[in-house]
N, C-alpha and C positions, 0 to 999 in steps of 0.2 A: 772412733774415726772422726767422729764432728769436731772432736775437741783439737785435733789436728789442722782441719781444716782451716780453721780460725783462723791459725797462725801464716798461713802462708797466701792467704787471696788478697790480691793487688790490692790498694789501695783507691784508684782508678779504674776497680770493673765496669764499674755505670758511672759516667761522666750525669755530673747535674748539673741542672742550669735551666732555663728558660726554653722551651721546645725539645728538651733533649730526656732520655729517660730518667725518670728520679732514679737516686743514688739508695738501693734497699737498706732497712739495719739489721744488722744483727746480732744474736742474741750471744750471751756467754755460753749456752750452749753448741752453739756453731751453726745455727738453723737460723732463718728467716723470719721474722715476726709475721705472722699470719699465715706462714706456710715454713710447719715447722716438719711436716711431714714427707714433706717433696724429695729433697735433697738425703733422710733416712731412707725411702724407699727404693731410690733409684742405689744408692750404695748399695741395701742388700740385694738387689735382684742380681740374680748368678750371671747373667752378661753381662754386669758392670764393664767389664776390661775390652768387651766388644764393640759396646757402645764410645767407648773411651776412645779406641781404636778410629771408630766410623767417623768420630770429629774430631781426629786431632789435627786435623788440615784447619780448621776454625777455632780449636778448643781455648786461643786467648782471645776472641775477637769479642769486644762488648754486644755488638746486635748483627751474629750473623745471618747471609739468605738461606732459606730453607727451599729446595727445590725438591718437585717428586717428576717422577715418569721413569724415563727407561734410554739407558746408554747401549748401543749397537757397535759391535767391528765388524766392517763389512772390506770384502777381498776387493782391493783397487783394484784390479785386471778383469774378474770375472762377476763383479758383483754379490758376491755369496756370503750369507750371513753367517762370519765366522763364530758371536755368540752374541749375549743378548743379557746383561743384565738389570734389571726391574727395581728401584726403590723400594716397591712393598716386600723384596724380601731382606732389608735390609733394618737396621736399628730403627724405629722412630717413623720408618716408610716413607727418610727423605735422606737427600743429603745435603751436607751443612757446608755451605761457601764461606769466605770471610767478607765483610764488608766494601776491606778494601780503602777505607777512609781514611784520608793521608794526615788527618787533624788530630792530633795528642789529647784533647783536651775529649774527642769525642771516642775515639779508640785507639786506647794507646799503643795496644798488640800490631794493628794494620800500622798504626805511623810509624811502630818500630821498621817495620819491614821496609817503609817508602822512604824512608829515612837513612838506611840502608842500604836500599838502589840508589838512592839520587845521589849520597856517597862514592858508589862505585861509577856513577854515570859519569859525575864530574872530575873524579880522578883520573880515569881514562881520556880523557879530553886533554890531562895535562901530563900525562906519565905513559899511557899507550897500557893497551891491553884491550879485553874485549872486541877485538877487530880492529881496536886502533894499533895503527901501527908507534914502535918505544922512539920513531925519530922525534914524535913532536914534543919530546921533552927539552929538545934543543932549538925548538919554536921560542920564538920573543912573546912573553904573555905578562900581562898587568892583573893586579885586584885592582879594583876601583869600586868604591862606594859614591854614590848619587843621593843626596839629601834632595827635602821638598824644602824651598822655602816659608822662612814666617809669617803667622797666621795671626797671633798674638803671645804674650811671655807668656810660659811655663814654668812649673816647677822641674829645676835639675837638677842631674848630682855629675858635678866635674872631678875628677882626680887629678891633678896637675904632674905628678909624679909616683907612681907607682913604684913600694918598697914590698909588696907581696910575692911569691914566692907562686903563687896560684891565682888567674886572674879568677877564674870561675869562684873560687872561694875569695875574693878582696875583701880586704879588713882596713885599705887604707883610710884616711882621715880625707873626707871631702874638702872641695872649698865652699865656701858662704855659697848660698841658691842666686841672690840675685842682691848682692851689696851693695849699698850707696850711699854716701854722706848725706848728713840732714840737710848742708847747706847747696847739694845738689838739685836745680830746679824738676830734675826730673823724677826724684826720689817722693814728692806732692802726694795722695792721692790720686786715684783718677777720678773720670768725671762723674762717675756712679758710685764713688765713696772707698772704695776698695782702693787698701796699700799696691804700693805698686816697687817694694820693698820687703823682701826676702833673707835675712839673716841664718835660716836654717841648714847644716850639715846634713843631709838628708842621708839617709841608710839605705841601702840597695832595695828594701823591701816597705820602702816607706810607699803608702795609700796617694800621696799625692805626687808624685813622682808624674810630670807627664798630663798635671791637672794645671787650667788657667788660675793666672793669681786675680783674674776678675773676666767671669764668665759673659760677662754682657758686652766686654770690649774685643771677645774672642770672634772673628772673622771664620763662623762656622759655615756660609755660603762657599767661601773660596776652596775653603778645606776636601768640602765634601767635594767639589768640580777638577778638583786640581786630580784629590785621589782618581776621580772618573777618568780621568785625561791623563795618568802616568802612562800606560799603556803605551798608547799613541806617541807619547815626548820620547820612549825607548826607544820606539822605533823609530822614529826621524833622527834620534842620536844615533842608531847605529848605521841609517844612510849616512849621515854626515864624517862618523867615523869613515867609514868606506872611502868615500868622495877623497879625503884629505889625505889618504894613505894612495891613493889611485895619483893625484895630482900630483905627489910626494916621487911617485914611480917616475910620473911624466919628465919630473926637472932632473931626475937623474941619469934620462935616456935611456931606461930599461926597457927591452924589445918586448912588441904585446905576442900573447901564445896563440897559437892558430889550434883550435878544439873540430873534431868532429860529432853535430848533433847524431841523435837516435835518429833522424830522418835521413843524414849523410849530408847535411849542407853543411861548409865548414863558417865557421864564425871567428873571431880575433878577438880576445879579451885579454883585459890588463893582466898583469903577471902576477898579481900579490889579489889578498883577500883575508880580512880577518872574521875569525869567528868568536863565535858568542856562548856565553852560559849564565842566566843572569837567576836568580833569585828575589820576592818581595820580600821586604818584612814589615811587618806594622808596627808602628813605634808605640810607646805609649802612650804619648799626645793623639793619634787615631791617625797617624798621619802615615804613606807608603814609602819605604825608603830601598834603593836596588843595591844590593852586590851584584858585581856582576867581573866573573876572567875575560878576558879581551885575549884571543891569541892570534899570533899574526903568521898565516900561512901562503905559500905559495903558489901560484897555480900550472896543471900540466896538461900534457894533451889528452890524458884522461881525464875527464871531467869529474870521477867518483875519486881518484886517489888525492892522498895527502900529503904533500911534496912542503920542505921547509922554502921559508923567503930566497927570494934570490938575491944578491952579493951587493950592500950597500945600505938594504934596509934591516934595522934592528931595533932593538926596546925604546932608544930615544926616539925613535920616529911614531912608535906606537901612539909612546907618551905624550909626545906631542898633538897625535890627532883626538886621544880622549881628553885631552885639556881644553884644545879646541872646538870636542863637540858640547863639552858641559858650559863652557862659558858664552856659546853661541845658538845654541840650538832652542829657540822659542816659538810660539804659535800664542795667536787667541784664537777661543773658542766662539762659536756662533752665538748669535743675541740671546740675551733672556730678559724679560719683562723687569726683571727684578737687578740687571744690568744688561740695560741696552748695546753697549758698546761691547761685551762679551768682556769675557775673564783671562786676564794675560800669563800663559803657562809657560813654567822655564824651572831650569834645577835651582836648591840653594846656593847659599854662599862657600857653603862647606863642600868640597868634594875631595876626596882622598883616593889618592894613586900611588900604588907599590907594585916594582916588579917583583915578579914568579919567579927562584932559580931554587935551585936543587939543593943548594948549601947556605942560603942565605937564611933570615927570620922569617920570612915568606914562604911557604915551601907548599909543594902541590897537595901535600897528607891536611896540612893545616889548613888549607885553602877550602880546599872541600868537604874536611870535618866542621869548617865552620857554617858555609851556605846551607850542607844537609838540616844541620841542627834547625834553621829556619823554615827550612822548606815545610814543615811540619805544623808548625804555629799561622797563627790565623788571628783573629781581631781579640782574643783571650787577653791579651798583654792590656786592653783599654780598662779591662773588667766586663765587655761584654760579648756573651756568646746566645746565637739565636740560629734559626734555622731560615729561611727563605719567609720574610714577612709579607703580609697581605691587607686590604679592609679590616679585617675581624680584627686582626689583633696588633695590630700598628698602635692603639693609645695604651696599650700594657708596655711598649718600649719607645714613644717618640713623644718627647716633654719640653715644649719650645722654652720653659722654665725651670727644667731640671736639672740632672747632672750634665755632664760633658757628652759622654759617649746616648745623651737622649738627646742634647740638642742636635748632635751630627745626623742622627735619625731623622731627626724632624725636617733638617735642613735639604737631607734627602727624600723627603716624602714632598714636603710643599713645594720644592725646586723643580719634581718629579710630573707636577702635576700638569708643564708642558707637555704640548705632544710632540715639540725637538728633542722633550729630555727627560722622555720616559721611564729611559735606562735607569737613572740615578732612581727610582721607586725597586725596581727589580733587582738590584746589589743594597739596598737602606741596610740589610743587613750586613752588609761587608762595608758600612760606612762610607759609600761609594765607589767602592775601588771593583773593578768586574774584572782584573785581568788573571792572567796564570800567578800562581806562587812559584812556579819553576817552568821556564824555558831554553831551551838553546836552538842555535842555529842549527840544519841537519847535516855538516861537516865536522861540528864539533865534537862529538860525540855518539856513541851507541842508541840507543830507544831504550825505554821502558819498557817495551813489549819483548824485544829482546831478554833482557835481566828476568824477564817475567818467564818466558817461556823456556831459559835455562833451569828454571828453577822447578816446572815440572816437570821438565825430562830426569833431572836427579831425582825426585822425587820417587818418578815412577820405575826406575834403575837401582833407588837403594835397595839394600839386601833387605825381606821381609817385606816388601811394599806388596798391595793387593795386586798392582800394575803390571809388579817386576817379573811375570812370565807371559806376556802380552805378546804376540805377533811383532817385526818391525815396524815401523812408523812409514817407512819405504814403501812398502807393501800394501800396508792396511790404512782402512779411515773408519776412524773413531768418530760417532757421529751422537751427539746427544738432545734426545727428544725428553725436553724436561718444561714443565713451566712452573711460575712461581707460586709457593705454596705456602709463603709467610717472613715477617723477619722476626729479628730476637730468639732466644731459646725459648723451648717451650714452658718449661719451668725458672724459677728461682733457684731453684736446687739444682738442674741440669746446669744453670749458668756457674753455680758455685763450684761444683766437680769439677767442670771442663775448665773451667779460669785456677782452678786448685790447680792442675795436671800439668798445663801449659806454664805456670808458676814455676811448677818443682821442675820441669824437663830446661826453660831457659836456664834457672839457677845454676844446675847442673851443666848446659853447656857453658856457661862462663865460668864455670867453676874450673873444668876444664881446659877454657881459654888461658886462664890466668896460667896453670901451670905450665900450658904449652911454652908460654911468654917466658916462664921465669928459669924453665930446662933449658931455653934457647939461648 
């Protein structure tokens, strides 16, 4: 059985790196070094399939919760204790939650799942479903991407024309990183000695992709402040979006709607309203950059429905107002010692905008298979991953003379040591960025806790569930008296099992998948 095992545990059970758990090895036997007995014992014990059972709600998660105590259904009408089941009489005398951690790099099973919803969350935003209703597919909606601007040159890799067949696997021929003739004055050195001239075709997979071509010219203050301050810049773009589209109404004489609050006073608001769904990602320079669907909705006398634009406004006007808010929307920040006059924040040069339609290159599947894919990734892409740093251990990652992704540390720690801009110490490990990797506005879209909470109700409804002969949910309240009891599996071997199990069962449903696809 161990020699089995081998073959099929993720590659990624235990994420390694820096505060995170070491990544175990193993042997050609299929056992663990140092604990070669763990993972034999718990196979042969005869409730193997029991235990297997009792986590397979966890059984791919790298470090799941362990809770103990005691779950209750008690009669909503009468208060009566319909039954009462106990941890200690259960496998292990706990039960095993999943982490939950929407970061790939830290568990990949949970960010399969978040990755997953945040899929279905932003599809439905653009297609209907989940309680959206299917008219807003006939909503005016944009992709728009939002660059930071430059800090200092990078190493890049441009394709100017794409002959590949597959972007995910490109094989195209780059252009030169950073080309210049000799008799170019600016092709010189710089002033710290370092080329400032780049001749190389870089490979997707090239180490310096994303790294300064002279580190001590790199503008690592600005970076780390700007990252702090994306947040904030969203959301004054997405007032100014607002604004521009409201104004847009006014010059076309469109009547404002008369709404009644919860309190019963009536109020007059403009007719139009766009919503929102944005995503971060972090570049490989350490730097945050937003997708984000812009959709343009209209407003009604219900305040909760979702009613299309009204007759006059459409995708040019959209376009119009996100052009407008990326090439206008700027702020500086309050003073710092280290720049008195504060740090002037605004998007790049580059901003990219494409309409959403149903049949075009844009389409709402691709739209949101791409933002998910992000929502997931985290600061991994610079090369560095760490947990929440502190005093103790800040000179193991912040190097005012080191790599890239140490000086941005640094730049947040020392920058940090105001007490306007404290923040920038408490995110050093998110290179300063503190905001969401996925939000949207609450029109746009379903919840998370939604997608979440469909997903135990199937659960506890599929055929064979321990749940699935439960009282209704109507009737009864499920009440759980648990507290924490540990994280991680207990064993090395427990981890190899349950990530073994949860291996072979996904396989299996894609395997599945696929043929669905190909009968279809």
């Amino acid at each position: 059985m161990a020699a089995d095992i081998t073959t099929v545990v993720p590659d990624q059970a235990y994420p390694s790196g820096p505060g995170l758990r070491p990544t175990p090895t193993i042997t050609a036997a299929g056992s663990f070094v140092g604990r070669d007995e763990s993972a034999f014992a718990r196979a042969c014990d005869p409730r193997v399939f029991d235990w297997l059972d009792h986590v397979k709600a966890a059984a791919g998660c790298s470090h799941p919760i362990r809770l103990s105590g005691e779950v209750a259904t008690i009669d909503r009408d009468t208060g009566q204790l319909l039954s009462a089941a106990r941890t200690e009489d259960m496998p292990d005398g706990e039960i095993y939650k999943p982490c939950g951690n929407r970061r790939h790099a830290v568990c990949p099973s949970c960010a399969r799942t978040y990755q997953r919803d945040a899929y279905q969350l932003l599809r439905a935003g653009l297609a209907g479903g989940k309680g959206i209703p299917a008219t807003v597919a006939r909503h005016p909606a944009v992709f728009v991407t939002f660059t930071a601007p430059s800090f200092g040159t990078v190493h890049t890799r441009v394709v100017k024309r794409h002959t590949c067949g597959n972007r995910r696997r490109c094989d195209c021929r780059p252009e030169p990183c950073h080309p210049r003739r000799a008799s170019d004055p600016t092709a010189r050195p710089c002033e710290h000695g370092q080329p400032t001239v780049c001749w190389a075709r870089h490979e997707e997979n090239d180490p310096r992709l994303g790294q300064p071509l002279c580190l001590d010219c790199y503008d690592y203050d600005a970076q780390v402040v700007w990252n702090h301050s994306a947040p904030e810049l969203w959301r004054r773009s997405t007032i100014a979006i607002t604004r521009h589209l409201r104004a847009r109404a006014r010059a076309l004489g469109l009547p404002w709607v008369e709404q009644v609050t919860a309190s019963g006073r009536v109020r007059r608001v403009p007719p139009v309203k766009p919503s929102f769904g944005k995503v971060a990602e972090m570049q490989r320079r350490a730097v945050v950059h937003n997708h984000a669907i812009v959709r343009l909705d209209g407003v009604d006398q219900d305040p909760d429905a979702i009613v299309p634009p009204p007759a006059g406004l459409g995708v040019d006007d959209l376009l119009a107002a996100v052009e407008h808010a990326a090439a206008t929307v700027a702020f500086t920040t309050r003073p710092h010692p280290a720049q008195p006059v504060g740090w002037r924040i605004a998007w790049g040069e580059q901003v990219d905008i494409r309409p959403i339609s149903a049949d075009g290159d844009i389409t709402d599947g691709k739209v949101a298979g791409y933002l998910a894919k992000y929502a997931t990734k985290s600061t991994e892409a610079t090369g560095h991953v760490s947990r929440r740093l502190d005093g103790e251990v800040i000179d193991l990652y912040a190097n005012e003379h080191g790599t890239h992704p140490e000086r941005l540390i640094d730049a947040c720690w020392v920058l940090g040591g105001h007490r306007d801009w404290q923040m920038l110490r408490r995110w050093a490990h998110m290179l300063g960025f503190g905001g969401h990797f996925l939000t949207k506005s609450r029109r746009y879209s379903v919840t998370f806790r939604l997608l979440r909470d469909a997903r135990v109700i199937w659960r506890r409804t599929e055929t064979g569930h321990e749940y699935a002969d439960q009282p209704d949910d109507d009737t009864t309240l499920i009440i759980g008296l648990l507290t924490y009891a540990g994280s991680g599996w207990r064993t090395t071997g427990d981890a190899l099992l349950a990530n073994t199990a949860a291996a072979m069962a996904r396989e299996r449903h894609e395997t599945a998948r696929d043929e669905l696809l190909a009968a279809a």
